[in-house]
mmCIF file as gemmi writes it, N, C-alpha and C atoms, coordinates in Angstrom:
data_model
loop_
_atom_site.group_PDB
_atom_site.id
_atom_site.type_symbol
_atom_site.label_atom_id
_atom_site.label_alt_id
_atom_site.label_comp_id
_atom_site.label_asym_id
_atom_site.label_entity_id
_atom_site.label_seq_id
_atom_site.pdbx_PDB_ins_code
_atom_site.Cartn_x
_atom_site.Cartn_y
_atom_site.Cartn_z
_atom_site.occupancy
_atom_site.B_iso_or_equiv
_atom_site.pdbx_formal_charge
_atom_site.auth_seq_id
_atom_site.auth_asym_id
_atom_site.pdbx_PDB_model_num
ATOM 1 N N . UNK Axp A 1 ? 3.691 -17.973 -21.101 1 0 ? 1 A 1
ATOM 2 C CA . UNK Axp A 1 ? 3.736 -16.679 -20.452 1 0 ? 1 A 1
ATOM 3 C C . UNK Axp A 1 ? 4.106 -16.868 -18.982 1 0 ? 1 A 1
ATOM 4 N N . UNK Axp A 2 ? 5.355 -16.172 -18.129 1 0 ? 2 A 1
ATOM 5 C CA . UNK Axp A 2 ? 5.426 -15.99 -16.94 1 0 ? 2 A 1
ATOM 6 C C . UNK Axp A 2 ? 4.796 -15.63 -16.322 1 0 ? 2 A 1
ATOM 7 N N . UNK Axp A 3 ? 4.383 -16.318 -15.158 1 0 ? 3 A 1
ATOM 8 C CA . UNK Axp A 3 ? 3.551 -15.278 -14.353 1 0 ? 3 A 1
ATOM 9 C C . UNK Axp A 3 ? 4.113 -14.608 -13.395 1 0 ? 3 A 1
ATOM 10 N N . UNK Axp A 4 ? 3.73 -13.454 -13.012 1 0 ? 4 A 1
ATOM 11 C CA . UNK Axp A 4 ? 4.191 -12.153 -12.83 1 0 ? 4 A 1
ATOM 12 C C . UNK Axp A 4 ? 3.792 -12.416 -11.034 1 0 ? 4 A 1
ATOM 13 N N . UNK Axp A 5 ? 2.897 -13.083 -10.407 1 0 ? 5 A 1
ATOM 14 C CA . UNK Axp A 5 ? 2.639 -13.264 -9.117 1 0 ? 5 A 1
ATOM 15 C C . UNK Axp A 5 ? 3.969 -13.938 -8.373 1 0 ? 5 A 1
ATOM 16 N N . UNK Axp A 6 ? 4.231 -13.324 -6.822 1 0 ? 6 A 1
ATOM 17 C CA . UNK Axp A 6 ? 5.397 -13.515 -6.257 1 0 ? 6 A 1
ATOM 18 C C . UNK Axp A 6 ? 5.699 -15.311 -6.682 1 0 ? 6 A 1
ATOM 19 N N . UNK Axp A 7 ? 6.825 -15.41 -6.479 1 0 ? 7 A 1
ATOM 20 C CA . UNK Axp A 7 ? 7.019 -16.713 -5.911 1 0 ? 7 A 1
ATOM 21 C C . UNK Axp A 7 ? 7.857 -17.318 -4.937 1 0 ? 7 A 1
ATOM 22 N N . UNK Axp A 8 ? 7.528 -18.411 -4.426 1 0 ? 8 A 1
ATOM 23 C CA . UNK Axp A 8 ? 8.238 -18.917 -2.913 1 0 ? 8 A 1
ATOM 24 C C . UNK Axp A 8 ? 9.743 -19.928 -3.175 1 0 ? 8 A 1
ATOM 25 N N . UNK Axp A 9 ? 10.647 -19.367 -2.709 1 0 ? 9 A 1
ATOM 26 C CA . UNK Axp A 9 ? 12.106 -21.028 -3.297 1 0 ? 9 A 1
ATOM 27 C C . UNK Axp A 9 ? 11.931 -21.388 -1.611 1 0 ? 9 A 1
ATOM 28 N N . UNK Axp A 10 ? 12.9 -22.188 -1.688 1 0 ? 10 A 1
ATOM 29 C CA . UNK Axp A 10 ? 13.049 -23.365 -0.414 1 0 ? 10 A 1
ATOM 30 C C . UNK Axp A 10 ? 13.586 -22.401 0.255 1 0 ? 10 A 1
ATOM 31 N N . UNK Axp A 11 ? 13.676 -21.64 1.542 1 0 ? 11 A 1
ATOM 32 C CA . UNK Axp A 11 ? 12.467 -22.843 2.435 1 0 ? 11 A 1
ATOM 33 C C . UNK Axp A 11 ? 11.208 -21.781 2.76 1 0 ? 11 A 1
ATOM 34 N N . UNK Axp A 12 ? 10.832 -21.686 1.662 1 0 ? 12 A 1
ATOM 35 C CA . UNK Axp A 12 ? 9.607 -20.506 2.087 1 0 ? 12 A 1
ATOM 36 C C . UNK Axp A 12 ? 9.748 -19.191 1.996 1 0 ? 12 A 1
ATOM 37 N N . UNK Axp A 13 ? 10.698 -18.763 1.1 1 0 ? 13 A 1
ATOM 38 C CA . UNK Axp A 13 ? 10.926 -17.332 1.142 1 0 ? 13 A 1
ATOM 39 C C . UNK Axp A 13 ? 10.538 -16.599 0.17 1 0 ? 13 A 1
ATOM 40 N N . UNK Axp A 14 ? 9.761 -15.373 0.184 1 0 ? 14 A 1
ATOM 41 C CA . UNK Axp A 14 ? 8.803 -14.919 -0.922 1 0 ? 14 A 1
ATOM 42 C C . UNK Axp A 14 ? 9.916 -13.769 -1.976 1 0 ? 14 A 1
ATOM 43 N N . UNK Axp A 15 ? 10.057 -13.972 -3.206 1 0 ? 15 A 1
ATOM 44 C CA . UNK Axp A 15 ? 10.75 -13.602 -4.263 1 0 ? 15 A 1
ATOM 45 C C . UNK Axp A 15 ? 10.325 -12.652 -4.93 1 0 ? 15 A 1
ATOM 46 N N . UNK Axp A 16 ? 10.097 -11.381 -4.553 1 0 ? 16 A 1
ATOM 47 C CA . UNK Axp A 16 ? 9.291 -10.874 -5.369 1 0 ? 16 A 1
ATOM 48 C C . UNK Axp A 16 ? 9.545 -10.538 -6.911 1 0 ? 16 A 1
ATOM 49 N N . UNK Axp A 17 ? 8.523 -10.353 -7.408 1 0 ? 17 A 1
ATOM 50 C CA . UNK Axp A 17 ? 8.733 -10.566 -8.899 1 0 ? 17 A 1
ATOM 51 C C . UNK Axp A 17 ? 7.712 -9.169 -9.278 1 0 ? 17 A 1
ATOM 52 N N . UNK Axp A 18 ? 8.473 -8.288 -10.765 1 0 ? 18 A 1
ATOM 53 C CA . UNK Axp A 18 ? 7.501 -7.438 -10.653 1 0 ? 18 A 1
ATOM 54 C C . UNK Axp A 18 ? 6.615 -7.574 -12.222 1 0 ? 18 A 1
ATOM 55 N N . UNK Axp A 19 ? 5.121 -6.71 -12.078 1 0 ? 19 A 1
ATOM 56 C CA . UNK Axp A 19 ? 4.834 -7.422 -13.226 1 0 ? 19 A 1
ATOM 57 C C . UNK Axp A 19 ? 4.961 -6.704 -14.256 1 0 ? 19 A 1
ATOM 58 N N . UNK Axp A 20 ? 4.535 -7.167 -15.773 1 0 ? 20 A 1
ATOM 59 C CA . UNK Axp A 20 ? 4.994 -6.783 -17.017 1 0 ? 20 A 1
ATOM 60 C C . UNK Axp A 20 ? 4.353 -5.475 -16.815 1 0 ? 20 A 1
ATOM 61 N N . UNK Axp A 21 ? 3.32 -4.929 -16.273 1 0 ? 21 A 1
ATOM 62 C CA . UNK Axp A 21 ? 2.436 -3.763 -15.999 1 0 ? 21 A 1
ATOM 63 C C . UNK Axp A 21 ? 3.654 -2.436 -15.503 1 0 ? 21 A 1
ATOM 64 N N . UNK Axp A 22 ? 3.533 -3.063 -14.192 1 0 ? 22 A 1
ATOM 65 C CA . UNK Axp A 22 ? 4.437 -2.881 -13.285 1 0 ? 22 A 1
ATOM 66 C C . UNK Axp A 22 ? 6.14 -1.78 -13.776 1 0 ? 22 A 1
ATOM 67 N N . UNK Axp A 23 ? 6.551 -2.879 -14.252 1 0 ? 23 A 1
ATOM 68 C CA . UNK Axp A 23 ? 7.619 -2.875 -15.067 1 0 ? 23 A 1
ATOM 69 C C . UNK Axp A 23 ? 7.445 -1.448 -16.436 1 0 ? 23 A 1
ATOM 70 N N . UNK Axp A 24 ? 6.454 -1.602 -17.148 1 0 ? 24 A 1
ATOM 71 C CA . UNK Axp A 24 ? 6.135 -0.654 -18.356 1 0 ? 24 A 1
ATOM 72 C C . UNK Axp A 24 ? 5.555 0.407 -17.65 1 0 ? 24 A 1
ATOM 73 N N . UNK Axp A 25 ? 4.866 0.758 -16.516 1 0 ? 25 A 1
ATOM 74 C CA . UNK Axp A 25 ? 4.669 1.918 -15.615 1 0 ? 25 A 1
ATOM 75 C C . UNK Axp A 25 ? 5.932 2.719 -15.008 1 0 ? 25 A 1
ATOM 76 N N . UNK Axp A 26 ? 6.752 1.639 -14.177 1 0 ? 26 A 1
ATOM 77 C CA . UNK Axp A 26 ? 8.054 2.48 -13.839 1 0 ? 26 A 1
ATOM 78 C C . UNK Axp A 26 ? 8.727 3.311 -14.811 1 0 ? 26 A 1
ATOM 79 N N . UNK Axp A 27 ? 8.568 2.129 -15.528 1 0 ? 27 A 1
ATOM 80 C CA . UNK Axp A 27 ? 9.678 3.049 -17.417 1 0 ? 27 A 1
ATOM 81 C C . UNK Axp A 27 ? 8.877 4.175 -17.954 1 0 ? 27 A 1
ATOM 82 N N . UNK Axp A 28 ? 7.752 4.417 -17.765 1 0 ? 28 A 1
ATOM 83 C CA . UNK Axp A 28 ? 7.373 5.797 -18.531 1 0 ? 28 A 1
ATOM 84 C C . UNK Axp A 28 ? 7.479 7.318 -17.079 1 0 ? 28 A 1
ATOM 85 N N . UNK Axp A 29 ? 6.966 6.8 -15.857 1 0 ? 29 A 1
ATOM 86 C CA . UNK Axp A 29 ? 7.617 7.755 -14.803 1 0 ? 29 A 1
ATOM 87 C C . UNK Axp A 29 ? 8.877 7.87 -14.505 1 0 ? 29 A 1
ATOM 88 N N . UNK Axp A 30 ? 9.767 7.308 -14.845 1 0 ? 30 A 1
ATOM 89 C CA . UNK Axp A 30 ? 10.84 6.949 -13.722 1 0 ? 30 A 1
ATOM 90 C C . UNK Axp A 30 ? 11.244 8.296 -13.936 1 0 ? 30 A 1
ATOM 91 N N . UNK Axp A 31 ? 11.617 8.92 -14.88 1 0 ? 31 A 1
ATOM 92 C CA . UNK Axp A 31 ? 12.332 10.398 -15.22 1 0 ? 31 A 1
ATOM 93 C C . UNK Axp A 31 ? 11.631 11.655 -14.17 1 0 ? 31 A 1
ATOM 94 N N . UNK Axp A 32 ? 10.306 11.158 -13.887 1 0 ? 32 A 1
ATOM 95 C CA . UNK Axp A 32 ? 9.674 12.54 -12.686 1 0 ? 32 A 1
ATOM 96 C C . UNK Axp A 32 ? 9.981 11.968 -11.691 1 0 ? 32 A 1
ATOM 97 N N . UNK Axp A 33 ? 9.153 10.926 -11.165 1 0 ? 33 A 1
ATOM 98 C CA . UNK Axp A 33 ? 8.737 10.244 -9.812 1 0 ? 33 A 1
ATOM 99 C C . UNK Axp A 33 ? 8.403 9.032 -9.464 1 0 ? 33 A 1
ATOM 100 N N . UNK Axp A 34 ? 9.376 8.044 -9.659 1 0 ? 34 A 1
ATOM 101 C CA . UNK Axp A 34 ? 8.596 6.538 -9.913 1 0 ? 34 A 1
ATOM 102 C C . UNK Axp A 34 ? 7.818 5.984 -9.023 1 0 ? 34 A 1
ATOM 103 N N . UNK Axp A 35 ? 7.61 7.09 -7.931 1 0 ? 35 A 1
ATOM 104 C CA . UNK Axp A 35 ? 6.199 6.154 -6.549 1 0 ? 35 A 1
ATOM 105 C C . UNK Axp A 35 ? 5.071 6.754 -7.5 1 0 ? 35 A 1
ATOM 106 N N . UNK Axp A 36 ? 5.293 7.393 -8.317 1 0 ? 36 A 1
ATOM 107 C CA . UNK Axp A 36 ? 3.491 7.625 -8.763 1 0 ? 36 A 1
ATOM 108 C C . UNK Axp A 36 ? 3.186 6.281 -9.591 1 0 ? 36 A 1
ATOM 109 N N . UNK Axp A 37 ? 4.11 5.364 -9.997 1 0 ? 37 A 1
ATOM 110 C CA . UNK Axp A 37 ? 3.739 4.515 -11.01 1 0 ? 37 A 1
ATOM 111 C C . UNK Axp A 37 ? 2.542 3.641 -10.696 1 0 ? 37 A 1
ATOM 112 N N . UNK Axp A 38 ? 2.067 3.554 -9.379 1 0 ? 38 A 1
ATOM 113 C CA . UNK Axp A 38 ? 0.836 2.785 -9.235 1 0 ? 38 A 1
ATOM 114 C C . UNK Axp A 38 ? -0.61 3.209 -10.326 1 0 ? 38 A 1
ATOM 115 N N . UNK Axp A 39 ? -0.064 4.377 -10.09 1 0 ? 39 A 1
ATOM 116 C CA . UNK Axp A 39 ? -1.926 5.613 -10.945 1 0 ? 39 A 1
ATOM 117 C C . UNK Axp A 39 ? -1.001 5.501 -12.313 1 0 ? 39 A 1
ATOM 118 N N . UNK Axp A 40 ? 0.006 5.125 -12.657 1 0 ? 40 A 1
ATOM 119 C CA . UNK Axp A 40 ? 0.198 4.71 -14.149 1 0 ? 40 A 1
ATOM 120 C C . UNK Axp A 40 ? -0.344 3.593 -14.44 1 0 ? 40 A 1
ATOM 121 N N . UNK Axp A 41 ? -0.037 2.365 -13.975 1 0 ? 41 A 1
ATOM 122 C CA . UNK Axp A 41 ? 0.05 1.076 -14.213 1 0 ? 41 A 1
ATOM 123 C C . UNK Axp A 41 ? -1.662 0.756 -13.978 1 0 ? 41 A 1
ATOM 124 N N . UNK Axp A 42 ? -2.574 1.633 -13.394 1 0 ? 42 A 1
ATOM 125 C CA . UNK Axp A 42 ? -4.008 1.608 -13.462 1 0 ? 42 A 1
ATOM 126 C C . UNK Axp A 42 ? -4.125 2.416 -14.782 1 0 ? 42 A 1
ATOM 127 N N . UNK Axp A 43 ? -3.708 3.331 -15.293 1 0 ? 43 A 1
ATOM 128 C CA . UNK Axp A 43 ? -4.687 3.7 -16.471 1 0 ? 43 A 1
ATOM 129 C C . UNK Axp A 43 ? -4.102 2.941 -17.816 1 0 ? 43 A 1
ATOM 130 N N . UNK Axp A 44 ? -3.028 2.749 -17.718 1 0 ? 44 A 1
ATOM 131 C CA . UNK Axp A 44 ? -2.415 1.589 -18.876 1 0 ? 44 A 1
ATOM 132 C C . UNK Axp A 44 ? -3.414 0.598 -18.647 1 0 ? 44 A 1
ATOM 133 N N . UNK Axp A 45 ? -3.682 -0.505 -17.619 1 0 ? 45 A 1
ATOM 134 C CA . UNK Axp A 45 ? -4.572 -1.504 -17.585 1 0 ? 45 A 1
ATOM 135 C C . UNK Axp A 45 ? -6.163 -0.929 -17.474 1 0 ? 45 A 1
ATOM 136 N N . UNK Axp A 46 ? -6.585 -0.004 -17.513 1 0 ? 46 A 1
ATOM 137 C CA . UNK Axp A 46 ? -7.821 0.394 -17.575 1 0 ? 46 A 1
ATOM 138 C C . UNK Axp A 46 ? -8.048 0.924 -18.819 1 0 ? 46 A 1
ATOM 139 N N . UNK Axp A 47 ? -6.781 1.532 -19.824 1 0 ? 47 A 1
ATOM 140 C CA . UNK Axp A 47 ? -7.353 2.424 -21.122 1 0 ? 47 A 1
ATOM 141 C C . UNK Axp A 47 ? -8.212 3.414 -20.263 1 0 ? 47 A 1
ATOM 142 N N . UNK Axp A 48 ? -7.587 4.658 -19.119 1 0 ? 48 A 1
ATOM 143 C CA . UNK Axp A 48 ? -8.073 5.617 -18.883 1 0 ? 48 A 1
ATOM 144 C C . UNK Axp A 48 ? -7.323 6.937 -18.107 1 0 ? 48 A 1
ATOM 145 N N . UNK Axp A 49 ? -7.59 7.765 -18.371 1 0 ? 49 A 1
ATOM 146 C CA . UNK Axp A 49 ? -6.427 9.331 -17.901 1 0 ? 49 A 1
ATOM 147 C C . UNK Axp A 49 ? -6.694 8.936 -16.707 1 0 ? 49 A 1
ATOM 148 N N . UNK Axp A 50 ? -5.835 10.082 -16.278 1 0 ? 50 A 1
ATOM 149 C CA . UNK Axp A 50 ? -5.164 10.159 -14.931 1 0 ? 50 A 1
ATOM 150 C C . UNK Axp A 50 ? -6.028 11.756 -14.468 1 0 ? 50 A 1
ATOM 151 N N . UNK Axp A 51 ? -6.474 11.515 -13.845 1 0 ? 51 A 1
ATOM 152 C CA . UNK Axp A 51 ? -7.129 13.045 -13.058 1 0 ? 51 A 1
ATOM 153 C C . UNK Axp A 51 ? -6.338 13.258 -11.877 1 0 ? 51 A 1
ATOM 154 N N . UNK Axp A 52 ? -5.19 14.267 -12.574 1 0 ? 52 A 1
ATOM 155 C CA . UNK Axp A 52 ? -4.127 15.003 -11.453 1 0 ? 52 A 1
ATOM 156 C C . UNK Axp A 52 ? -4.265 16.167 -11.229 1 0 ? 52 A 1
ATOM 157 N N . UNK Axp A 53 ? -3.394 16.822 -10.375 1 0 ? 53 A 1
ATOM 158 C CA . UNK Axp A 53 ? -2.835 18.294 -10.989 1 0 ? 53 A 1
ATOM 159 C C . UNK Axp A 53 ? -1.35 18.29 -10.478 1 0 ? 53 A 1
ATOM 160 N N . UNK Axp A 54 ? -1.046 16.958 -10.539 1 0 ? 54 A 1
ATOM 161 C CA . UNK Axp A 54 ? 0.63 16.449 -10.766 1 0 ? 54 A 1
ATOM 162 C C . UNK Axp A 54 ? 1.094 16.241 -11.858 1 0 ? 54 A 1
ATOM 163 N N . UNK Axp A 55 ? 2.165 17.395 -12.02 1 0 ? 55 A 1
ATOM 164 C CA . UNK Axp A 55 ? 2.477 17.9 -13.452 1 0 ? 55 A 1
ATOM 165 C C . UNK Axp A 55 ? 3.853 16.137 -13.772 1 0 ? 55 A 1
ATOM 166 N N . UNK Axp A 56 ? 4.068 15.745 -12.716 1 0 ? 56 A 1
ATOM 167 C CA . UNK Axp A 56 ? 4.557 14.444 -13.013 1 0 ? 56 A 1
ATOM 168 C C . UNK Axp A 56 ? 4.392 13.529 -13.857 1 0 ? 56 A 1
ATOM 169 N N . UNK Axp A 57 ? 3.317 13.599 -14.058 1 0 ? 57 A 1
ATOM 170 C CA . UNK Axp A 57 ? 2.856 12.182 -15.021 1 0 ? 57 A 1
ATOM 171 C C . UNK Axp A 57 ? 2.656 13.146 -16.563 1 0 ? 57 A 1
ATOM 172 N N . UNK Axp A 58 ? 2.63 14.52 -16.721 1 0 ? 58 A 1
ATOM 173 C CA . UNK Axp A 58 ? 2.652 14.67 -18.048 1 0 ? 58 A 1
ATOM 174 C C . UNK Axp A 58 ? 4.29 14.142 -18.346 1 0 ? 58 A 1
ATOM 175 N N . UNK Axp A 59 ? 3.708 13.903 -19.9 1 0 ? 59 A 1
ATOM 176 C CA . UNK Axp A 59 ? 5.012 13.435 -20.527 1 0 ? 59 A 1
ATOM 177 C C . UNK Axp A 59 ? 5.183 11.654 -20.449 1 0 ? 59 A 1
ATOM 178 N N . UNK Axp A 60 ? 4.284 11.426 -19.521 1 0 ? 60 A 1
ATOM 179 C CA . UNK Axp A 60 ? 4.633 9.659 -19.197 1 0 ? 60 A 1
ATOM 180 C C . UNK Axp A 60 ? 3.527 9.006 -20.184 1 0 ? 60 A 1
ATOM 181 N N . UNK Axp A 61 ? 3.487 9.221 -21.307 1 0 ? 61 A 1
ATOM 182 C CA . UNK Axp A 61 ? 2.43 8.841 -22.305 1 0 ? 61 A 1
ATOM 183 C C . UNK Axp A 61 ? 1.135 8.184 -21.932 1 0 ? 61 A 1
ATOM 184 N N . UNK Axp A 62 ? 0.48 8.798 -20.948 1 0 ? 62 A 1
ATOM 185 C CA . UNK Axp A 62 ? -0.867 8.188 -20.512 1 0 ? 62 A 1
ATOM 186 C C . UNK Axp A 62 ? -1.632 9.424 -20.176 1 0 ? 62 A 1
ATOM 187 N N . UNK Axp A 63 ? -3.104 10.036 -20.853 1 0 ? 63 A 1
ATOM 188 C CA . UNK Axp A 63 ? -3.6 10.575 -20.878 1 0 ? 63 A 1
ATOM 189 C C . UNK Axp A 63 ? -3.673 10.954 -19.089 1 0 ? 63 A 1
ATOM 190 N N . UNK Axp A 64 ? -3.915 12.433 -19.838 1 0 ? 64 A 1
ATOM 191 C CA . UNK Axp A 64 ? -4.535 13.154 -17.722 1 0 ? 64 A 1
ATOM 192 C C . UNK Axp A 64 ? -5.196 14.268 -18.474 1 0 ? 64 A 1
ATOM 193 N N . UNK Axp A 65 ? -6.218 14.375 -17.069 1 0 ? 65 A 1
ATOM 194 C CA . UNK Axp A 65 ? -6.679 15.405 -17.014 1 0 ? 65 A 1
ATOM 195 C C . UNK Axp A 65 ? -6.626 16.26 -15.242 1 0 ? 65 A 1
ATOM 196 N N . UNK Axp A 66 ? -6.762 17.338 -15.765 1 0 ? 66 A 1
ATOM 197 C CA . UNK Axp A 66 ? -6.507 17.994 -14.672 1 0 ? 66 A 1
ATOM 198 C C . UNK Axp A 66 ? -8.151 18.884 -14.118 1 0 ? 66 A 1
ATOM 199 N N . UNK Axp A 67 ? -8.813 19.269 -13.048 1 0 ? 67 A 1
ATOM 200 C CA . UNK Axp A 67 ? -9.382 19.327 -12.295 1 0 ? 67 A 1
ATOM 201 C C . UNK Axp A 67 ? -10.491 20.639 -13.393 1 0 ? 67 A 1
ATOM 202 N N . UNK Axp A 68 ? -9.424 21.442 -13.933 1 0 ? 68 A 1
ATOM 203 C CA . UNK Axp A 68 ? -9.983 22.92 -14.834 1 0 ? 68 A 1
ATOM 204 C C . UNK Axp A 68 ? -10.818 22.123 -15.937 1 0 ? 68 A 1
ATOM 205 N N . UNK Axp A 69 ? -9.835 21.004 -16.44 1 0 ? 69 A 1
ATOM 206 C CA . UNK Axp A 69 ? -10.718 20.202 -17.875 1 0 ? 69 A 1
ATOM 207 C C . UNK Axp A 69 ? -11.654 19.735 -17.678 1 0 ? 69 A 1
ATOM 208 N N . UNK Axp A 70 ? -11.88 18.771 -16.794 1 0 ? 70 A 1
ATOM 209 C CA . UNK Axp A 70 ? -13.08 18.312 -16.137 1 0 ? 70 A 1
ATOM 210 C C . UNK Axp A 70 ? -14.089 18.967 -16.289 1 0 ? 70 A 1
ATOM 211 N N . UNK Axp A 71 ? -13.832 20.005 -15.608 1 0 ? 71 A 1
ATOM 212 C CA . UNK Axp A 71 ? -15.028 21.34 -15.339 1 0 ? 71 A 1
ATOM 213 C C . UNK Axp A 71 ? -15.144 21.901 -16.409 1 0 ? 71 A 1
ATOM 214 N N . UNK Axp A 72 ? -14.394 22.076 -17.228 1 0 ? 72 A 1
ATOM 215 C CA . UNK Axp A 72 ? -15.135 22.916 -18.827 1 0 ? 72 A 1
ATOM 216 C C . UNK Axp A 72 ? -15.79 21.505 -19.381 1 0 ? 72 A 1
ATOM 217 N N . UNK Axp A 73 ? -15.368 19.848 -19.654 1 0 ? 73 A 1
ATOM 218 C CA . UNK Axp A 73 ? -16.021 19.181 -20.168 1 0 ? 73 A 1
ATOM 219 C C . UNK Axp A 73 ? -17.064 18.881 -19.256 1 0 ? 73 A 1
ATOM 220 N N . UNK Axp A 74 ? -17.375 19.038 -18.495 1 0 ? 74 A 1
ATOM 221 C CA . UNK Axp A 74 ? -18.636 18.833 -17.594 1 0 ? 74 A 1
ATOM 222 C C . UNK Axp A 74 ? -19.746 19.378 -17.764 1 0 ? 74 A 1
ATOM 223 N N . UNK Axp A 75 ? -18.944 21.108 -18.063 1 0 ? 75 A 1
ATOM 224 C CA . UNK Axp A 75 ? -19.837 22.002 -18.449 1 0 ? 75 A 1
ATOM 225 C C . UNK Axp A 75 ? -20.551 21.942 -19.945 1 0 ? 75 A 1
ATOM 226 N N . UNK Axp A 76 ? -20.523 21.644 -20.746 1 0 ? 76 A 1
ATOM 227 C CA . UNK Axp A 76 ? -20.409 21.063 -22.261 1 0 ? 76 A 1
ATOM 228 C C . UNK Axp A 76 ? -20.933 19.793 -22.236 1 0 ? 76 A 1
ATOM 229 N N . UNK Axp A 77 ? -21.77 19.445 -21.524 1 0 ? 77 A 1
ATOM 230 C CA . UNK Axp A 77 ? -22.361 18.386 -21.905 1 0 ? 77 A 1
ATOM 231 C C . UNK Axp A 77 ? -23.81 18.671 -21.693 1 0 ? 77 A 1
């Protein structure tokens, strides 16, 4: 397995490299907004929604919830 952390060639210059995360986050935003891909690439590696009310990330196959859901499942418990 590659690892995904930068790496340095001669004479010290940092290469960046992006990771497999990284990479599978851009590809499900890129069509809205690909600076949100950070709060992708956390709930892919966490197995957890996204609490937005950035209609951006619907459609990027990673659960969200939005601020109204919360509050009715909050209420319901």
């Amino acid at each position: 397995m590659r690892s995904w952390w930068p790496t340095v060639d001669w004479p010290g210059n940092i290469v960046a490299e992006q990771s497999p995360v990284e990479i599978a986050a851009k590809a499900r935003i890129a069509r809205r907004d690909e600076r949100d891909w950070p709060a992708v690439a956390a709930s892919l590696l966490l197995d957890c929604p996204i609490w937005t009310e950035d209609r951006d990330f619907f459609g990027a196959g990673v659960a969200t919830w939005t601020t109204e859901t919360i509050s009715i499942y909050l209420d319901t418990c």
